[in-house]
C-alpha positions as CSV (number, residue, x, y, z in Angstrom):
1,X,-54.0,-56.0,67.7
2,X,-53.1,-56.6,63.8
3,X,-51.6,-59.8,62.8
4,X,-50.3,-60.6,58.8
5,X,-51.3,-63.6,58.0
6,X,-49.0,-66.0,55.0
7,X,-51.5,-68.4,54.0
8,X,-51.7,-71.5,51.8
9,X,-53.0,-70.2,48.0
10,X,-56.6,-71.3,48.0
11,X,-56.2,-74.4,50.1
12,X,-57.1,-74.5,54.0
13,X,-56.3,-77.0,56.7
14,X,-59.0,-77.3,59.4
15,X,-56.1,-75.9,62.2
16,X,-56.1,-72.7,60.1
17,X,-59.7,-72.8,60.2
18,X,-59.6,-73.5,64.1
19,X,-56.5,-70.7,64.2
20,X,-58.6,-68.3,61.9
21,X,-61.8,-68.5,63.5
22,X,-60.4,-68.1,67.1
23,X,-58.3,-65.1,66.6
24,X,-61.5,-63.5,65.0
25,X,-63.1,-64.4,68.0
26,X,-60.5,-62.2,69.9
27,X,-61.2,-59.7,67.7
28,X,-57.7,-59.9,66.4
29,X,-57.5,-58.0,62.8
30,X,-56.4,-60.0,60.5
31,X,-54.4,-59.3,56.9
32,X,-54.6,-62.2,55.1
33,X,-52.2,-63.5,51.7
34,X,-54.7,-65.3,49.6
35,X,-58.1,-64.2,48.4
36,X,-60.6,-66.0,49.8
37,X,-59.5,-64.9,53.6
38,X,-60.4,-62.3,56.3
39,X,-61.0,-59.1,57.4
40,X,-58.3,-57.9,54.4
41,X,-57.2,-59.5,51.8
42,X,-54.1,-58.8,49.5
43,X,-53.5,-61.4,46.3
44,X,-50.2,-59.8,45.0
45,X,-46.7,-59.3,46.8
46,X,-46.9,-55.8,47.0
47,X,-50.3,-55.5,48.4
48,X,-49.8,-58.0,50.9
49,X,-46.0,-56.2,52.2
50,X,-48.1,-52.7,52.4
51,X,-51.0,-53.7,54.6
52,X,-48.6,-56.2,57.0
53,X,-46.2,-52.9,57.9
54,X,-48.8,-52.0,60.1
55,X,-49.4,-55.6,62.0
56,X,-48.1,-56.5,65.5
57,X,-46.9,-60.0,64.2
58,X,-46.8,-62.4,61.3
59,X,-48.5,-66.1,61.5
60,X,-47.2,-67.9,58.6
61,X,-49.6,-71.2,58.1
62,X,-48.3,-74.4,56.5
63,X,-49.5,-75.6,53.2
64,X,-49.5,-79.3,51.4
65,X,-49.2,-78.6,47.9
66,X,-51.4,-80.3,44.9
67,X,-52.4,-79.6,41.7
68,X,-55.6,-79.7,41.0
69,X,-58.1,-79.2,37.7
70,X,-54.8,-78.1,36.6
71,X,-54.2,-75.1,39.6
72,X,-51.5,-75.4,42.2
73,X,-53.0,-75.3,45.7
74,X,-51.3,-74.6,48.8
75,X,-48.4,-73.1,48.0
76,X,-47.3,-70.4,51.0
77,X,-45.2,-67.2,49.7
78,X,-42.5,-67.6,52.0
79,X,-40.5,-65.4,49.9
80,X,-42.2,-62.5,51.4
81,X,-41.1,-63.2,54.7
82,X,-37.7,-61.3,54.9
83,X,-38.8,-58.6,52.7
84,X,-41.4,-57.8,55.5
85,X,-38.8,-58.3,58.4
86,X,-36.8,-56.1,56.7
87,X,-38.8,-53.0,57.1
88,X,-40.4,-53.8,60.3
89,X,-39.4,-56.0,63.5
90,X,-41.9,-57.9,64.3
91,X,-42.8,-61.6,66.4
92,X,-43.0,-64.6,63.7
93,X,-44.9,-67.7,64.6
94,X,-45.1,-70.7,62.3
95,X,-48.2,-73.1,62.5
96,X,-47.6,-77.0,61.2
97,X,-50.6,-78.5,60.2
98,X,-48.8,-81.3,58.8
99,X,-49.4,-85.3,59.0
100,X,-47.0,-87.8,57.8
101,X,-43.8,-85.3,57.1
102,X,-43.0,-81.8,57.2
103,X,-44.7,-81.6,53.9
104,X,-48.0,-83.2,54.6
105,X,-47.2,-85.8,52.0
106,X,-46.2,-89.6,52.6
107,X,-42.6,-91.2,51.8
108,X,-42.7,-94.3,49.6
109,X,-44.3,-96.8,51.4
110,X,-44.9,-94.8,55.1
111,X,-48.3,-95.5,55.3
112,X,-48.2,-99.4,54.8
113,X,-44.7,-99.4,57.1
114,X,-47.4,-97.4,59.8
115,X,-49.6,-100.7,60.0
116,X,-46.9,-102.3,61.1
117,X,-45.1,-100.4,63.1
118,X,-46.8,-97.2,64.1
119,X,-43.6,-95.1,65.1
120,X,-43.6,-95.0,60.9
121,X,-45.6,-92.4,61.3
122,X,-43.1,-89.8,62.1
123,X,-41.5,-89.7,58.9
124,X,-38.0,-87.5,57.5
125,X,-38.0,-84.8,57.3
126,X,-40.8,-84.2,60.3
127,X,-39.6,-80.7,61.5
128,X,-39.3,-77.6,58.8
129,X,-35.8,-76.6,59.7
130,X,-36.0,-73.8,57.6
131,X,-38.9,-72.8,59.4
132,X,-38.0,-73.7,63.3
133,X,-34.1,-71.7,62.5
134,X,-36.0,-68.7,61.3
135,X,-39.1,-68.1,63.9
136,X,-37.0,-70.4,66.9
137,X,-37.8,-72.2,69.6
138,X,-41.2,-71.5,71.0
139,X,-42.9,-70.4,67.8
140,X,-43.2,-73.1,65.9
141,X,-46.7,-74.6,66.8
142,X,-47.1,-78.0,65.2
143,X,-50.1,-80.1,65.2
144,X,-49.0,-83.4,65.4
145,X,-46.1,-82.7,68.3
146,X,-44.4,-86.3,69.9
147,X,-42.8,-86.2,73.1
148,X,-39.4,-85.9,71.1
149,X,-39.8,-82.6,69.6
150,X,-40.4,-80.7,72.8
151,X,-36.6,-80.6,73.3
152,X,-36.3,-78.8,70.0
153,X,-38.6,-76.1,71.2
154,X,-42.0,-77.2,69.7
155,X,-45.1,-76.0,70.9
156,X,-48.3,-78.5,70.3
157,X,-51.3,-77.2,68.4
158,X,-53.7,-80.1,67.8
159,X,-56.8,-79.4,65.9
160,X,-60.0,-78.3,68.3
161,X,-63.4,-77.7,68.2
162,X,-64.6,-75.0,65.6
163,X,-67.7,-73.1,65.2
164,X,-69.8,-75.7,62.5
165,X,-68.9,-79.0,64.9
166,X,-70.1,-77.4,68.1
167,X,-74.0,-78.5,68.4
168,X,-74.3,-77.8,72.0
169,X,-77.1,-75.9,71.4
170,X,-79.2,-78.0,69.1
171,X,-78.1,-81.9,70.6
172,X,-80.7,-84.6,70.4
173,X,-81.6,-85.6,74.0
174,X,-79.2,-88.9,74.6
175,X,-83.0,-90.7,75.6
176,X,-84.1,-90.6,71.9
177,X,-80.5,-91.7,70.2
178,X,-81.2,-94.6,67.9
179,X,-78.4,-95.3,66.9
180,X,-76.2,-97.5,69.0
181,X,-72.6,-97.4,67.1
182,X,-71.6,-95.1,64.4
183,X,-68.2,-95.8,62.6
184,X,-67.9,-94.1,59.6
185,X,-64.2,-93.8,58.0
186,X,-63.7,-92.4,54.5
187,X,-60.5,-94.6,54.0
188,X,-59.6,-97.7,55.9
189,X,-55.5,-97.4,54.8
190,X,-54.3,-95.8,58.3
191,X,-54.2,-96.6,61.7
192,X,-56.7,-99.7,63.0
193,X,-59.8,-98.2,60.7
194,X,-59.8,-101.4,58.1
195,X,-60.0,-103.7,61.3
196,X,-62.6,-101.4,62.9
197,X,-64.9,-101.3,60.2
198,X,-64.4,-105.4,60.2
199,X,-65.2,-105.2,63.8
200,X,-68.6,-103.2,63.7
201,X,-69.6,-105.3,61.1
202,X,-69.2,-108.8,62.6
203,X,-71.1,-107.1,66.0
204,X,-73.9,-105.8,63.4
205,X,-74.4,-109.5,62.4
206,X,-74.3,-110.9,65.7
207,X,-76.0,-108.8,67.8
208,X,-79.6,-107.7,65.8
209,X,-80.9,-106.2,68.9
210,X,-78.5,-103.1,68.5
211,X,-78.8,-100.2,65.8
212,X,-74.8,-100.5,64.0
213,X,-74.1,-98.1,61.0
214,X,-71.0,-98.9,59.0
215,X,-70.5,-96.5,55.9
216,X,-68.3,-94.5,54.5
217,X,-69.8,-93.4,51.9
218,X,-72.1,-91.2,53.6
219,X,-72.4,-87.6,52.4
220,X,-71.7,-84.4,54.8
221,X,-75.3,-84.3,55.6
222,X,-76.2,-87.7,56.0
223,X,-73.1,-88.3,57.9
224,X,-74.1,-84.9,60.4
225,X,-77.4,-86.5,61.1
226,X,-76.5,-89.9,62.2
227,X,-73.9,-88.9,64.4
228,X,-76.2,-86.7,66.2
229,X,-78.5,-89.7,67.0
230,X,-75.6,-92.0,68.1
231,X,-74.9,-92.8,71.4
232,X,-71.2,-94.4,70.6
233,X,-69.4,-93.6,67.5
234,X,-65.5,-94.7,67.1
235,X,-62.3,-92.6,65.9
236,X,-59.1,-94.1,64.7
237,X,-56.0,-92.7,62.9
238,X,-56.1,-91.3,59.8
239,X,-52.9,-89.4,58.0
240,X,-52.5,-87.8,61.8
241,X,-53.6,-89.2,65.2
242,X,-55.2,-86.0,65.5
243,X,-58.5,-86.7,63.3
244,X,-61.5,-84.1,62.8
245,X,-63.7,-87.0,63.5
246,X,-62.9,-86.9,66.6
247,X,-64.0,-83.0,67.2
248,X,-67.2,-83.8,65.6
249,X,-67.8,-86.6,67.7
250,X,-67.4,-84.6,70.8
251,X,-68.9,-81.8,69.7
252,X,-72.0,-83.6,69.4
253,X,-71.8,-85.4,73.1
254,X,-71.1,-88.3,71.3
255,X,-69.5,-91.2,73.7
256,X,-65.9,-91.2,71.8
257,X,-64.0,-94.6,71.5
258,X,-60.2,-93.5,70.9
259,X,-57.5,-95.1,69.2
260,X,-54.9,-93.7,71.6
261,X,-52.8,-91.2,70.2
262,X,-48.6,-91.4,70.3
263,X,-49.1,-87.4,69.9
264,X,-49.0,-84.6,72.5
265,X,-52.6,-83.1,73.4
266,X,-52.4,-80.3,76.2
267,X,-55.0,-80.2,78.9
268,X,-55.8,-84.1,77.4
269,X,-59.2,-85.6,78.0
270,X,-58.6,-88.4,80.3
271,X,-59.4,-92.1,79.6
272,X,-62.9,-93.3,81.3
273,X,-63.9,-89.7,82.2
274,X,-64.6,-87.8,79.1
275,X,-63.2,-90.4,76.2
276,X,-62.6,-94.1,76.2
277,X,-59.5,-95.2,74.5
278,X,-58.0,-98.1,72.7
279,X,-54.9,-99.7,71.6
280,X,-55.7,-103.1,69.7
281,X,-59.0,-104.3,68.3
282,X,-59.2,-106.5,71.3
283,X,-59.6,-103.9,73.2
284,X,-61.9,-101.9,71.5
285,X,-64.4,-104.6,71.2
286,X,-64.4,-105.2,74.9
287,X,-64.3,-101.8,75.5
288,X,-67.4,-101.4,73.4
289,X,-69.6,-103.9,74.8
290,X,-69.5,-102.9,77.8
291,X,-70.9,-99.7,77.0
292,X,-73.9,-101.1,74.6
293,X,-75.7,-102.6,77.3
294,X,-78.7,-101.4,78.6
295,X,-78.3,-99.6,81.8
296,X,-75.3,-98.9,83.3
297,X,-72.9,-99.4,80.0
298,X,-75.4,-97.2,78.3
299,X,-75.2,-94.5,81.2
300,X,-71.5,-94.9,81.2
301,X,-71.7,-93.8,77.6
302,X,-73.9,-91.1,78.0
303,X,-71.8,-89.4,80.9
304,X,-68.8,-90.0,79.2
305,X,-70.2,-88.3,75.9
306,X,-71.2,-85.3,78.6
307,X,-68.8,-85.2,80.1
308,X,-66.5,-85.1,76.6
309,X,-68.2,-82.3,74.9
310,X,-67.6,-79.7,78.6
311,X,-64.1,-80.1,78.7
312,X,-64.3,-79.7,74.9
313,X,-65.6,-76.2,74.9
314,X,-63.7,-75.5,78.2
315,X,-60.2,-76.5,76.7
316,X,-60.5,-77.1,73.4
317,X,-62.3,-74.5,71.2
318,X,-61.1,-72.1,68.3
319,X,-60.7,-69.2,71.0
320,X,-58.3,-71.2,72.9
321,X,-56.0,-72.3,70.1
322,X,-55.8,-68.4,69.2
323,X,-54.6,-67.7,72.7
324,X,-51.8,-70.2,72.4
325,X,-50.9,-69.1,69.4
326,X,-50.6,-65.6,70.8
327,X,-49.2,-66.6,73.7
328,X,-45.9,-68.3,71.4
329,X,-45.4,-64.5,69.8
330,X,-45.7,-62.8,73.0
331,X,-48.8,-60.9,72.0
């Protein structure tokens, strides 16, 4: 099997990476827009329309658009699409890796109205209609999917576990975790993270017989290496409910304290058995204490952060958001 792949222009979301990485895994041959890709690569139009005649389909993969150092990034060359239809029938599929709107960017004043009221979140325009009327219902897989949009033929795609967050093979042995609670956000504007770095902080001070790290500052490798020794560690919204801290949390068997999504997750991992979820900061400081003391909160924990990271790699991998993805172009 061949797919064409429309990407963004040199800018990648981690659900293309998860998308990417699992139909490689397939062994799916991929022909790819943007340098910087796959198994080929075409930069200009007319390379890109010769080597996707021969494909079997055509993903096209959203893109939020910045400029950066002067460069515009994440551009997708949706003009190509008809040109290739035009010469060959084949399934489209559209993949929305979007947060906020359609576009991956905020409205004025979204994220503050979110605080507030957290159906903000879903702001105008959330569907790409040009995008849903041209692949149609069934094809247009969306990360951040509410209950709403199923009527209108959307398929949800959350993020998953990729290749670098899986440590199943290298996790520290839940006996020699130090570290009691890890909560480290790199901004505090979204979702319950500003209270929840409050929180940790007042249960650093009063309870000096537990190991709390509260930083967000931490660099990539810093950050890798304290999560691997935690036995807790605490995800809340960020632009999306869908967060990757959340995959690297489970990834590691890391017990995962949830701030319950309003988004669609197929095959979910269920509350007290492989995540423990939250609503208000109330609840998430009860929640959390329970599971700090010695013996059977800290056993709960360590089951639950078990029991997290198996029906991660059973449900959740790269491989399996490649086979839903498939599965949407009939393939």
């Amino acid at each position: 099997m061949r797919l064409a792949l429309l990407l963004p222009r040199r800018r990648r979301d981690y659900l293309h990476e998860a998308v990417v990485e699992g139909l490689q895994e397939l062994d799916v041959a991929l022909v790819a827009s943007d340098p910087e890709s796959h198994d080929e690569e075409a930069a200009d139009d007319d390379a890109f329309l010769d080597l996707a005649q021969g494909c079997d389909g055509l993903v096209v993969l959203s893109g939020k658009v910045r400029t950066e150092g002067g460069e515009t990034r994440g551009h997708v060359r949706r003009r190509l699409i008809p040109r290739i239809l035009a010469t060959r029938s084949m399934p489209v599929a559209y993949v929305d890796a979007s947060e906020w709107t359609c576009t991956g960017w905020e409205t004025l004043g979204q994220v503050e109205a979110s605080r507030l009221d957290p159906r903000a979140r879903r702001g105008e325009p959330w569907i790409d209609e040009e995008m849903l009327a041209l692949v149609g219902p069934q094809r247009y897989l969306k990360r951040e999917t509410c209950p709403e949009d199923l009527a209108r033929g959307v398929v949800p795609l959350p993020y998953g576990l990729v290749r670098r967050h899986d440590r199943s093979s290298r996790l520290v042995p839940y006996a020699l975790r130090d570290v009691d609670v890890f909560c480290s956000f790199g901004q505090l504007a979204t979702g319950l993270r500003l209270e929840t770095d409050l929180l940790c902080r007042d249960l650093a001070r009063e309870r000096p017989d537990l190991k709390v790290i509260v930083d967000g500052s931490l660099s990539p490798e810093r950050y890798a290496e304290l999560l691997g020794r935690s036995r807790i560690a605490i995800d809340a919204w960020g632009g999306g409910d869908h967060c990757v801290r959340f995959w690297e949390t489970v990834g590691t068997g890391v017990c995962c304290l949830q701030q319950r999504h309003r988004v669609l997750t197929p095959d979910d991992f269920e509350d007290g058995r492989d995540v423990v979820r939250w609503d208000t900061v109330e609840e998430l400081r009860a929640r959390l204490l329970e599971l700090v003391e010695p013996g059977v909160g800290r056993q709960r924990a360590a089951r639950v952060g078990a029991a997290g990271l198996a029906h991660a790699l059973a449900y959740h991998t790269a491989r399996r958001r490649a086979e839903r993805l498939l599965q949407a172009l009939g393939l």
